[in-house]
C-alpha positions as CSV (number, residue, x, y, z in Angstrom):
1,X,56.6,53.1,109.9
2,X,60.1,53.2,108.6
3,X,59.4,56.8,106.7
4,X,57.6,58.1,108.9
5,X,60.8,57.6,111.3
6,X,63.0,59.3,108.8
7,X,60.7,62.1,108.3
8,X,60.0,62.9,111.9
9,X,64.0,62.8,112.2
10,X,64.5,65.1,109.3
11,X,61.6,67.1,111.2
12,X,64.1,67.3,114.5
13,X,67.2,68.2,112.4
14,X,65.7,71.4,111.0
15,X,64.2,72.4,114.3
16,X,67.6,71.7,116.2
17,X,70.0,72.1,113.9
18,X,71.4,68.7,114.9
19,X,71.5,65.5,112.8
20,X,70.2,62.8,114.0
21,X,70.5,58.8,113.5
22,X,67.3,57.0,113.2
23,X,67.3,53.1,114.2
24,X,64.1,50.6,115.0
25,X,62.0,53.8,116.9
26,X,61.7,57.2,118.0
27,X,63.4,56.2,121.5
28,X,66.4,55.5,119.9
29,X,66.9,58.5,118.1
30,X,71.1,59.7,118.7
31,X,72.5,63.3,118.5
32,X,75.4,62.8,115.9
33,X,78.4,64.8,116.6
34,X,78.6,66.1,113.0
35,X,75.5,67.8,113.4
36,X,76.5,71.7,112.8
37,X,75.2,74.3,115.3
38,X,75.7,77.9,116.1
39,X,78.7,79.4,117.9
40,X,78.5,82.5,119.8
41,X,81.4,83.8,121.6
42,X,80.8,87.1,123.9
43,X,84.4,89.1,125.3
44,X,84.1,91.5,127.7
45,X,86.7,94.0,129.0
46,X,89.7,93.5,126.5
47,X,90.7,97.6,127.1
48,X,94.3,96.2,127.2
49,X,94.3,94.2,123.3
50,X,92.1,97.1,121.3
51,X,94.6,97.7,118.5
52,X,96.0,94.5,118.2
53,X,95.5,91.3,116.3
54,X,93.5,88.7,118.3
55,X,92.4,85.0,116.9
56,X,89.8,82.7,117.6
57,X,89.9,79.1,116.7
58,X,86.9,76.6,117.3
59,X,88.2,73.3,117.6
60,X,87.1,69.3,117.8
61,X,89.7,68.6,120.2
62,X,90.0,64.4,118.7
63,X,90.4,61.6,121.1
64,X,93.3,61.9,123.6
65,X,93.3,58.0,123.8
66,X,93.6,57.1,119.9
67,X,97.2,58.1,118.7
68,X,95.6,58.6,115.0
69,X,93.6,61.3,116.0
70,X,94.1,65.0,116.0
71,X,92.4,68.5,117.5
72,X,90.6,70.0,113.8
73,X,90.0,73.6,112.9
74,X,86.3,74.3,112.6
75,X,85.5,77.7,112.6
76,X,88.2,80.6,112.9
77,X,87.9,84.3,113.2
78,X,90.8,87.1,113.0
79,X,90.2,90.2,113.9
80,X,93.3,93.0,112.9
81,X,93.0,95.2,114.9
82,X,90.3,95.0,117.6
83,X,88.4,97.9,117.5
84,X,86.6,97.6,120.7
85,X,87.2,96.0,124.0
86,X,83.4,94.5,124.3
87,X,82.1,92.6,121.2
88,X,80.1,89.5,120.1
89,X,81.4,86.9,117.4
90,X,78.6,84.4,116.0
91,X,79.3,81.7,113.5
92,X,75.9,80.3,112.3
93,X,76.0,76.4,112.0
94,X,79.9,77.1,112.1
95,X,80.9,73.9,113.4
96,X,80.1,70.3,114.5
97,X,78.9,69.3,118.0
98,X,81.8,67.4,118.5
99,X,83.8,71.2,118.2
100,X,83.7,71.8,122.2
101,X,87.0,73.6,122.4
102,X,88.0,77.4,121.6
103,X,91.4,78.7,121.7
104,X,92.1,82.3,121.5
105,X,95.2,85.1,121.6
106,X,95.7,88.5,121.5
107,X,98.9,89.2,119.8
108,X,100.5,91.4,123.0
109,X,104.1,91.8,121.2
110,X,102.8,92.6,118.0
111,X,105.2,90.7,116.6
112,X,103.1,88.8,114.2
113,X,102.7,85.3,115.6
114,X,101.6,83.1,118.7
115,X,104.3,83.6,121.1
116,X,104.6,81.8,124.6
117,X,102.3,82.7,127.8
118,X,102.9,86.4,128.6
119,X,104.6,87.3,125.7
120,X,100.9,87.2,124.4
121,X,97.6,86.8,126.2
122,X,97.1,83.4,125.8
123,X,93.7,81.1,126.2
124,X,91.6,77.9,125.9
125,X,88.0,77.9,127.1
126,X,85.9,75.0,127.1
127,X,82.4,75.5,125.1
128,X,79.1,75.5,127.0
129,X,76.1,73.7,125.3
130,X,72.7,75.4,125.4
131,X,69.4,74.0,125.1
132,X,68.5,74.8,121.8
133,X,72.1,73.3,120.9
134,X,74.3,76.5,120.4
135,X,77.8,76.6,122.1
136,X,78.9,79.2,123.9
137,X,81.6,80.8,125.8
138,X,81.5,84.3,127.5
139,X,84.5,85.8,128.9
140,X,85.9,88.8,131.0
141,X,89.2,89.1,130.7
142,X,91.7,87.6,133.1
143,X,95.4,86.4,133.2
144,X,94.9,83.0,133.6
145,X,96.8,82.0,130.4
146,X,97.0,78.7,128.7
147,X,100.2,77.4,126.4
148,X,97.8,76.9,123.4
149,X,100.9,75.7,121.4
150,X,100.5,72.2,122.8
151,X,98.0,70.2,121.2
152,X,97.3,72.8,118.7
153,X,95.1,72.5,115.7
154,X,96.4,72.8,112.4
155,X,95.1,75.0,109.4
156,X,95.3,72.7,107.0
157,X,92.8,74.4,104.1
158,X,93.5,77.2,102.2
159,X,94.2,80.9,103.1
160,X,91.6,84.0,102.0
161,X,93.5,86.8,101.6
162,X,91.7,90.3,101.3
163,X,93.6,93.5,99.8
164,X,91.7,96.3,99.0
165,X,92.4,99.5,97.8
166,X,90.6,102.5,96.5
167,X,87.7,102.4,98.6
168,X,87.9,105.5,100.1
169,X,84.3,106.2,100.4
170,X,84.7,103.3,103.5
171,X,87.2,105.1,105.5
172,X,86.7,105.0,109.3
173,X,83.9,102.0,108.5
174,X,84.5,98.8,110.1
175,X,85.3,95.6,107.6
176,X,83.8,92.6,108.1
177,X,84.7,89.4,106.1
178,X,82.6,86.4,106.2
179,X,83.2,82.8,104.3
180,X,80.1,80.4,104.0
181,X,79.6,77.1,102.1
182,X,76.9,75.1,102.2
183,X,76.5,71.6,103.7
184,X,73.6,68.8,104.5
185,X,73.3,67.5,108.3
186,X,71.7,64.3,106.2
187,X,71.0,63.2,102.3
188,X,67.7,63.6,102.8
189,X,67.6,67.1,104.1
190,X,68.1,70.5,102.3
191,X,71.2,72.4,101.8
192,X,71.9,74.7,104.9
193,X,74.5,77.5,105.3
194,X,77.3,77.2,107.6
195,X,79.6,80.4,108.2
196,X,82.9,79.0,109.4
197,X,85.1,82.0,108.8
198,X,85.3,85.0,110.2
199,X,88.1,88.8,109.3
200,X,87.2,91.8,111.5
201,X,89.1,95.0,110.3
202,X,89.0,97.8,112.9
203,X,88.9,100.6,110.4
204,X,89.6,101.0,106.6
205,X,91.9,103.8,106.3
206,X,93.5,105.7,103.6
207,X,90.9,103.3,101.6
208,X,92.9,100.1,101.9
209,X,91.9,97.3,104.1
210,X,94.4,93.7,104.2
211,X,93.5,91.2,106.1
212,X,93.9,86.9,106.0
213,X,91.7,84.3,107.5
214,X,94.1,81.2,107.6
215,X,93.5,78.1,106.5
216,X,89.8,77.4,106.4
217,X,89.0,76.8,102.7
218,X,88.2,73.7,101.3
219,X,90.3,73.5,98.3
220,X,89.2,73.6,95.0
221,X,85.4,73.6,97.1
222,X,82.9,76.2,96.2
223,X,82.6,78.7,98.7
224,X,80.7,82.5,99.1
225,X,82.3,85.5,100.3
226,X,81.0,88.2,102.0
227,X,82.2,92.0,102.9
228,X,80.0,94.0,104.7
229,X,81.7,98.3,105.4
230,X,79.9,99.6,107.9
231,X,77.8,97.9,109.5
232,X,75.2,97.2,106.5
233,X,76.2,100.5,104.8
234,X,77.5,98.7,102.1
235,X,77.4,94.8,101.6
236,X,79.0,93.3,99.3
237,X,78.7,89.2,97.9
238,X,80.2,86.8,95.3
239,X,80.7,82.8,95.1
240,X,83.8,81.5,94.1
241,X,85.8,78.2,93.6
242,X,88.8,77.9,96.2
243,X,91.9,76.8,94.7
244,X,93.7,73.8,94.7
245,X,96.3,75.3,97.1
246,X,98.2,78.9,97.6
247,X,95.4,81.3,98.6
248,X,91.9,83.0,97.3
249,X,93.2,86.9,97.1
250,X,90.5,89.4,97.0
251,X,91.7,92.5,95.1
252,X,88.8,94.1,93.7
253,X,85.2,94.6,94.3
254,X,84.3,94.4,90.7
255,X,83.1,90.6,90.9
256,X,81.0,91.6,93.9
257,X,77.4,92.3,93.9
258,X,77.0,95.5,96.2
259,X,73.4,95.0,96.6
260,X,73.2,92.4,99.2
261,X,70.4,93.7,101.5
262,X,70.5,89.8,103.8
263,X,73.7,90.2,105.2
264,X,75.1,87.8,107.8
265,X,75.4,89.4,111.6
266,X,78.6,88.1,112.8
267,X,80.8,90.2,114.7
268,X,78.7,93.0,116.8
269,X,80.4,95.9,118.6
270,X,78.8,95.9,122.4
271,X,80.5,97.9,124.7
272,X,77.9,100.5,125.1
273,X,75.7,98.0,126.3
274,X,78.1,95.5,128.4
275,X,81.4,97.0,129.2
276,X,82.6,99.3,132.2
277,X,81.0,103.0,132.4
C-alpha cells in the first residue's frame, strides 16, 4: 500500500508541478511549499518607463514572527531598456510556492539604482495562485508606490554578466538572456527544469549588447545559459559551472551552440494585442 502511496504522489507532482508529502493515506496528502511552479507576470501600459531599466524580483517573503528569518530571492528578471510598454515575463518552475511576493521598479532617474518612492516608480504586488498552481500578477500601471527598500531581499548568489560585441548581424534584434538549472520536487522523481533568471535587452546596437542579472547563481553550481536574438532568429545555448564568487562574464559566443531549435519563451512583447490603440 505504502508504494503505491509514493507512486500516486510522484504521479500528482508531475501533473501539478507541486511536491507533495505522503503520510498513512491519500487523504493526507500536503502541498509542500518547496514545490516549484510557474510564474507569469503580465504589465500593461508602462508608455512612461520604455527606455529605462526596470527589475523584477520574486520573493518568499520569510516569517514576520521568527526574527531568524528573511524575505529570499527566487526568480529575478532585468530588463535594460524596456522596449515596449505591454509585455509578458514567464519563469517556468522559477520558484517555490512559498515565493508569493513580487517586487518591481522602473529606474525613473536613470541614475543606476533603487531610489526612494517617486524618485523611481516603485512596487510590491502580492502573487495570485491559479488552479493549476501557477502564480500570477497582472498589472496596469498606476502611482500607487511602495518603499520596497524595507524588508528587501538580498541577492546573495552570484552575478551573470553578459558583454557582447561583434554581433552586428543582431542589430535592432531584441536580447534575451535566460539562466536554468535543474532541480527534483522529490528523490524519487526526475530532474525538472526551473528558469529562475531572467535579462531583457531592448535592442543590440552597434553589435554590442551588456547587460547583468544580479545575484541569482548558485556558486560553484552547474547552471545553462541561454541567449536567444530575435525572437528565435538565432538561439544560442551552453552549460557552465558558476564560480565560487565574483561573476560568470559572457564575452563570446564561441562556447555556444547556435543551433538550439527548443528555446525557452520567456519574455513576449504584447502590446499589439493588449495595450491602448
Amino acid at each position: 500500500m505504502k508504494s503505491i502511496q509514493i507512486m500516486l504522489g510522484a504521479l500528482l507532482a508531475l501533473t501539478t508541478g507541486c511536491s507533495l508529502v505522503v503520510a498513512d493515506g491519500v487523504a493526507d496528502l500536503t502541498t509542500s511549499l518547496n514545490g516549484k511552479r510557474d510564474v507569469r507576470v503580465t504589465m500593461l501600459d508602462l508608455d512612461p518607463h520604455v527606455g529605462q531599466y526596470l527589475d523584477f524580483q520574486v520573493i518568499e517573503p520569510g516569517d514576520p514572527t521568527d526574527a531568524t528569518s528573511f524575505p529570499q530571492l527566487e526568480a529575478r528578471a532585468v530588463i535594460d531598456p524596456l522596449p515596449t510598454p505591454c509585455f509578458e515575463i514567464l519563469w517556468p518552475r522559477g520558484s517555490s510556492l512559498g515565493a508569493t511576493r513580487l517586487d518591481f521598479y522602473a529606474d525613473l532617474n536613470l541614475d543606476g539604482v533603487l531610489s526612494a518612492p517617486g524618485d523611481d516608480h516603485v512596487w510590491r504586488r502580492e502573487l495570485t495562485n491559479e488552479a493549476d498552481g501557477t502564480g500570477t500578477h497582472r498589472f496596469i500601471h498606476d502611482i500607487n508606490f511602495d518603499d520596497i527598500r524595507s524588508s528587501q531581499a538580498t541577492a546573495t548568489g552570484v552575478d551573470v554578466e553578459v558583454a557582447l560585441t561583434g554581433i552586428d548581424a543582431q542589430n535592432g534584434q531584441i536580447a534575451i538572456v535566460t539562466l536554468i538549472r535543474d532541480f527534483r520536487d522529490a528523490p524519487e522523481l526526475p530532474q525538472q527544469e526551473s528558469v529562475f533568471g531572467i535579462g531583457v535587452v531592448g535592442a543590440v546596437e552597434a553589435g554590442m549588447m551588456n547587460i547583468t542579472i544580479p545575484g541569482l547563481l548558485d556558486a560553484s553550481g552547474d547552471h545553462r545559459i541561454e541567449l536567444d536574438f530575435g525572437e528565435g532568429a538565432m538561439t544560442c545555448r551552453r552549460e557552465f559551472t558558476a564560480p565560487a564568487s565574483g561573476a560568470f562574464v559572457v564575452d563570446s559566443l564561441d562556447a555556444f551552440d547556435c543551433g538550439v531549435t527548443d528555446r525557452h519563451i520567456v519574455f513576449r512583447d504584447i502590446a499589439d494585442a493588449m495595450c491602448r490603440g
